[in-house]
DOTIFI-299134 format. One line per field, with one value per residue (C-alpha): residue number from 1; residue in three letters; z, x, y. Coordinates in Angstrom, 2 decimals, decimal comma. Layout:
# residues N
num: [NUM/...]
residuo: [ala/...]
c3: [Z/...]
c1: [X/...]
c2: [Y/...]
This chain:
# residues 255
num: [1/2/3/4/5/6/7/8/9/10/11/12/13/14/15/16/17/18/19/20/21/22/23/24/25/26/27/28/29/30/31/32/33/34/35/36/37/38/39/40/41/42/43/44/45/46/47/48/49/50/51/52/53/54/55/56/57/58/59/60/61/62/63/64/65/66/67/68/69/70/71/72/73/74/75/76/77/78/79/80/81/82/83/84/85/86/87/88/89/90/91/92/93/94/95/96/97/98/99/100/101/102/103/104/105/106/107/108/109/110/111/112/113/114/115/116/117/118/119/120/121/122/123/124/125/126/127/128/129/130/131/132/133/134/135/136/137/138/139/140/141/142/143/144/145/146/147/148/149/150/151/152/153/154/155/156/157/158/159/160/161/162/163/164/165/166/167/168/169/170/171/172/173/174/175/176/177/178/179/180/181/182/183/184/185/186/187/188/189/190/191/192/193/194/195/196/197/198/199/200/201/202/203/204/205/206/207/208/209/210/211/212/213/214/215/216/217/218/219/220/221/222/223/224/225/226/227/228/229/230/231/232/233/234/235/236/237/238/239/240/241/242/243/244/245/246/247/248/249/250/251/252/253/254/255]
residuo: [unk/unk/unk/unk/unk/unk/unk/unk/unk/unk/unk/unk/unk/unk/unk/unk/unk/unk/unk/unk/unk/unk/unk/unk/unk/unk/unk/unk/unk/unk/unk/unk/unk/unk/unk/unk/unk/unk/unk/unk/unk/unk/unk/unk/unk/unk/unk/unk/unk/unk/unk/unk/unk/unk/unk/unk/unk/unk/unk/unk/unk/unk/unk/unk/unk/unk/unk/unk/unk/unk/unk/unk/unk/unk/unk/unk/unk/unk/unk/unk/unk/unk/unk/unk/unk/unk/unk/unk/unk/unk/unk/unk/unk/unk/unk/unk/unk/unk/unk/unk/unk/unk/unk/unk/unk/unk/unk/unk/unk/unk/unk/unk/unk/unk/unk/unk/unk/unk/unk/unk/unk/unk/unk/unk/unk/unk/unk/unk/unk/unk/unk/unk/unk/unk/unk/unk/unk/unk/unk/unk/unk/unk/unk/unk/unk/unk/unk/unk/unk/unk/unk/unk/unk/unk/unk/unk/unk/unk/unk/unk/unk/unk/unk/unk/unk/unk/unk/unk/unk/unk/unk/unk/unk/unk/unk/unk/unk/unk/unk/unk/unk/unk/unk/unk/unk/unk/unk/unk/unk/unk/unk/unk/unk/unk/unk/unk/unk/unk/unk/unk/unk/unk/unk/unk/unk/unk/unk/unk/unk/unk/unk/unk/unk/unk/unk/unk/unk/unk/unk/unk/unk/unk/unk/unk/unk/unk/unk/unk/unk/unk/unk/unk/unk/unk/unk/unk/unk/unk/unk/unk/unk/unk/unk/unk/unk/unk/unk/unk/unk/unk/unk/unk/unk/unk/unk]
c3: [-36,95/-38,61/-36,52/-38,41/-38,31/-37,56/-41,02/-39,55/-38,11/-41,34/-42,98/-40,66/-40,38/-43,88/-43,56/-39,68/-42,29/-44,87/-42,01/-40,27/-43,62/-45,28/-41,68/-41,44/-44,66/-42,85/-44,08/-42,21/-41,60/-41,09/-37,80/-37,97/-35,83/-33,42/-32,43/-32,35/-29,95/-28,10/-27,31/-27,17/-24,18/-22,43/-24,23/-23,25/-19,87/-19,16/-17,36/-20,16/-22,50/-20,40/-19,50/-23,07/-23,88/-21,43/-22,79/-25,94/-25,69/-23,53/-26,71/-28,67/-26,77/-26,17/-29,65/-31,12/-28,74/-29,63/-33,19/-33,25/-31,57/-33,99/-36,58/-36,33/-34,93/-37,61/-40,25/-39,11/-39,84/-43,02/-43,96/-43,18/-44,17/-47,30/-45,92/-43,46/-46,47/-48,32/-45,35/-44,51/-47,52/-48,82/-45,65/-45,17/-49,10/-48,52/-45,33/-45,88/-49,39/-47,27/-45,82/-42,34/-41,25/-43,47/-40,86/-37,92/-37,70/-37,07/-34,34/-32,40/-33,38/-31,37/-29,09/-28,32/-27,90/-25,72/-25,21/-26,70/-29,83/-30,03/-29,25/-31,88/-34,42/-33,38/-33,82/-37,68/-38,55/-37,45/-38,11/-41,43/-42,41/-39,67/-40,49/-44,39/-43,51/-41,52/-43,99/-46,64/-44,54/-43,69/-46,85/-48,25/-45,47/-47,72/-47,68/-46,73/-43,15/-42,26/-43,92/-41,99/-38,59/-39,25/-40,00/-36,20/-34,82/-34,13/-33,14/-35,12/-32,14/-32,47/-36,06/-36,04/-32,93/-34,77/-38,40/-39,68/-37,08/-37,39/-41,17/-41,49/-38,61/-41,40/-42,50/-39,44/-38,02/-41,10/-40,52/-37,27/-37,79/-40,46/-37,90/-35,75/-37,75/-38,67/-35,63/-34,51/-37,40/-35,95/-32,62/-33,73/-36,06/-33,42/-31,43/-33,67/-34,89/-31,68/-28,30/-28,86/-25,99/-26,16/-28,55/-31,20/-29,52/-28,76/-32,55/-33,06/-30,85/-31,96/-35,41/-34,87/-33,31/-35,47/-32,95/-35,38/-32,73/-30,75/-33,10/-34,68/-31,13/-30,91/-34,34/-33,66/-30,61/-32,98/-35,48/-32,81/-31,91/-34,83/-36,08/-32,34/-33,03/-36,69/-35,15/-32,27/-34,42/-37,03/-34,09/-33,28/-36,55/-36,89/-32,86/-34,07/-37,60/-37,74/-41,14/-43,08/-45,86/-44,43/-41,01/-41,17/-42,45/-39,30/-37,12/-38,40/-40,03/-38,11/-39,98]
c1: [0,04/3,39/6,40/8,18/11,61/12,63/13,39/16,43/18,46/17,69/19,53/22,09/23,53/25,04/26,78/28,27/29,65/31,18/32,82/34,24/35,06/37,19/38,05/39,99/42,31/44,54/42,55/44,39/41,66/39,09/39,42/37,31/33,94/35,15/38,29/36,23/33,78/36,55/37,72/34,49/34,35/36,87/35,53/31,94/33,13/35,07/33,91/35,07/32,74/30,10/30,26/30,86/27,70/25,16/26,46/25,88/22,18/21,21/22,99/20,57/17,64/17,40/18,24/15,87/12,65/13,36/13,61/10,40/7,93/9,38/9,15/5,30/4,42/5,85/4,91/1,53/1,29/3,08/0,64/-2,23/-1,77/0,29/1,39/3,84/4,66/5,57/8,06/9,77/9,96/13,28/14,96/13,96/14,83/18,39/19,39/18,12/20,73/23,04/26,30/25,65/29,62/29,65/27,84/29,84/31,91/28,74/27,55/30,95/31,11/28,01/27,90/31,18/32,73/30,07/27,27/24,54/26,68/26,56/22,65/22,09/23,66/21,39/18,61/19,90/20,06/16,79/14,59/14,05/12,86/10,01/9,07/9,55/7,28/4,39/3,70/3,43/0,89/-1,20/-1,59/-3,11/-5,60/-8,93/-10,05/-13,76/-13,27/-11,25/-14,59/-17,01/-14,82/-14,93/-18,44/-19,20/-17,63/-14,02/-10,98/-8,01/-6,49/-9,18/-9,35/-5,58/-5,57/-8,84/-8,41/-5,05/-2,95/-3,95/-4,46/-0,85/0,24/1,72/3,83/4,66/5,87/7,81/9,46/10,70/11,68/13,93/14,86/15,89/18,25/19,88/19,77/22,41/24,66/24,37/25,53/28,81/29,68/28,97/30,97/34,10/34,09/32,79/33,88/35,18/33,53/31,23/31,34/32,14/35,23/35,73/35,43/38,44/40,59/40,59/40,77/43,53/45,86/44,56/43,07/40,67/38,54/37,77/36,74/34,68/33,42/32,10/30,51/28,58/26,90/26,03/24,73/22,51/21,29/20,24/18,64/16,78/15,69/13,98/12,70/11,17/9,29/8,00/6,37/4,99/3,80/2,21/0,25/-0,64/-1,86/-2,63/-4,83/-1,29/0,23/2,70/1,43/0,88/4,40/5,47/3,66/3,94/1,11/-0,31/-2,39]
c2: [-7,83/-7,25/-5,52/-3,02/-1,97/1,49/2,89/5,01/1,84/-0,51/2,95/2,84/-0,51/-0,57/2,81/1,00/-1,25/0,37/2,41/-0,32/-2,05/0,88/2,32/-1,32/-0,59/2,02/4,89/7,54/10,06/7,11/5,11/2,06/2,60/0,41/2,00/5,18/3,19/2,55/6,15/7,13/5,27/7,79/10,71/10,14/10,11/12,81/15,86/18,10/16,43/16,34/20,41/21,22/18,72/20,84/24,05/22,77/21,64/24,68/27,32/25,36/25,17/28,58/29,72/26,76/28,05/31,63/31,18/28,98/32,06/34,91/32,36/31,26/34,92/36,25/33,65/33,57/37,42/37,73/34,61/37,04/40,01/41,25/44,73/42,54/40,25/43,22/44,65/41,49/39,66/41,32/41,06/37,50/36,46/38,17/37,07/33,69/33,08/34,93/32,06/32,50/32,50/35,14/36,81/36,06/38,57/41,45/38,85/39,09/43,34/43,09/40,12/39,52/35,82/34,98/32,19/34,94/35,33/31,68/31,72/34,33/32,02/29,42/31,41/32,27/28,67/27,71/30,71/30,97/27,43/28,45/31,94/30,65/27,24/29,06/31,62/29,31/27,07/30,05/31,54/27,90/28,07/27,84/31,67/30,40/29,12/32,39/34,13/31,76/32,52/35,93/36,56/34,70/37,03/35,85/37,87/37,87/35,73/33,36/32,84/32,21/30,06/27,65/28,07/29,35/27,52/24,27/24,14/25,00/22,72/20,05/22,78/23,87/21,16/20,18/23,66/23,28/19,67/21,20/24,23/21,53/19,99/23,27/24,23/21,46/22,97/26,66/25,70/23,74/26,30/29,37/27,24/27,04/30,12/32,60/31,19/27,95/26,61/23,29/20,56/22,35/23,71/19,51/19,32/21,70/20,75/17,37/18,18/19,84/17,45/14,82/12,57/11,62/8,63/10,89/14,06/10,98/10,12/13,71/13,80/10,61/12,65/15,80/13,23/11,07/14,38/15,58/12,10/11,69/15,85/14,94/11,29/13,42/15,52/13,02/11,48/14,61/15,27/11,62/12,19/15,71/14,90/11,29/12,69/14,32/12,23/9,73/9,89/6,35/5,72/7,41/5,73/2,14/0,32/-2,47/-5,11]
């Protein structure tokens, strides 16, 4: 039997450091990571962060679950059939290279500075590398079990619930583990730049007045959160499809 590491920390612990290393020659813009431990201590704490933190993770949950059904309903339709390719394709190609804060500004013409204009540009970040993701898994299902599925009779529900569905599950998956990830960045930037409310409002104001331990207090939250997000869902991927390459890897080998 031979214990294995968690890849993330063994990637980690030279990065903690390097910080601490070059944060210890009076960088000014780079506290060491133990002075920023430090006022993260007070940070952490304080009711403030702890508000801004729930408003935070419930902007992105709801954005992040929304964007996830349109994009597999969708996805799984365009993947189908090609008149719905046809339609959205454009739209999806041009608002996909599209900067999304250059899109801001229509969000708060029409949402206001509000938590659904926030929401909304959750949903941007993390839609596309679903809708994107599940089309391109569907159309590789092999075109003979959709035939076989069909000829027995099967709905269009079933054959996407049986066949389509879980042969594009690895690239599904991948998808929203990627949505995820983005969908972290789409909440700190509707944040900043809508109602300046939650941690990304946190992130301003302490960029602002320079406190740099604890802006680097906050960041180490949004990063935990976005490596515990894409650790979440490789285990998911590796329960789900113990048969996709690198499931193993995932997993841990035991021998």
């Amino acid at each position: 039997m031979r214990a294995r590491i968690p890849f993330p920390i063994v990637a980690i612990l030279p990065g903690v450091v390097i910080w601490e290393l070059i944060g210890r020659l009076n960088v000014s813009f780079l506290p060491p990571l133990s002075d920023v431990l430090v006022a993260g201590l007070d940070v952490w704490s304080s009711e403030r962060f702890l508000g801004s933190l729930a408003g935070s993770v419930s902007s992105l949950a709801v954005g992040f679950v929304f964007a996830a059904i349109v994009g597999i309903v969708l996805g799984v339709l365009m993947g189908r059939f090609d008149p719905v390719a046809w339609a959205f394709d454009p739209y999806i190609n041009v608002l996909m290279s599209s900067p999304k804060a250059a899109l801001i500004p229509i969000i708060v013409l029409f949402f206001g500075f509000g938590r659904e204009a926030v929401i909304l540009t959750v949903f941007m970040y993390a839609f596309f590398p679903v809708v994107v993701n599940t089309a391109a898994g569907v159309r590789q299902t092999p075109r003979n079990m959709i035939e076989m599925a069909t000829s027995f009779g099967a709905s269009e529900w079933a054959v996407a619930r049986r066949v389509t569905l879980p042969s594009a599950a690895p690239l599904v998956l991948g998808g929203l583990r990627f949505a995820a990830a983005r969908s972290i960045k789409g909440v700190i930037i509707g944040e900043q730049l809508i109602s300046v409310v939650g941690l990304g409002a946190l992130v301003q104001r302490f960029g602002v007045q320079f406190q740099f331990e604890q802006l680097y207090s906050v960041i180490l939250v949004v990063a935990f959160a976005g490596l515990a997000l894409s650790g979440s869902f490789r285990w998911l991927e590796s329960a789900m499809l113990p048969w996709a390459p690198g499931a193993q890897v995932h997993r841990g080998v035991s021998e």
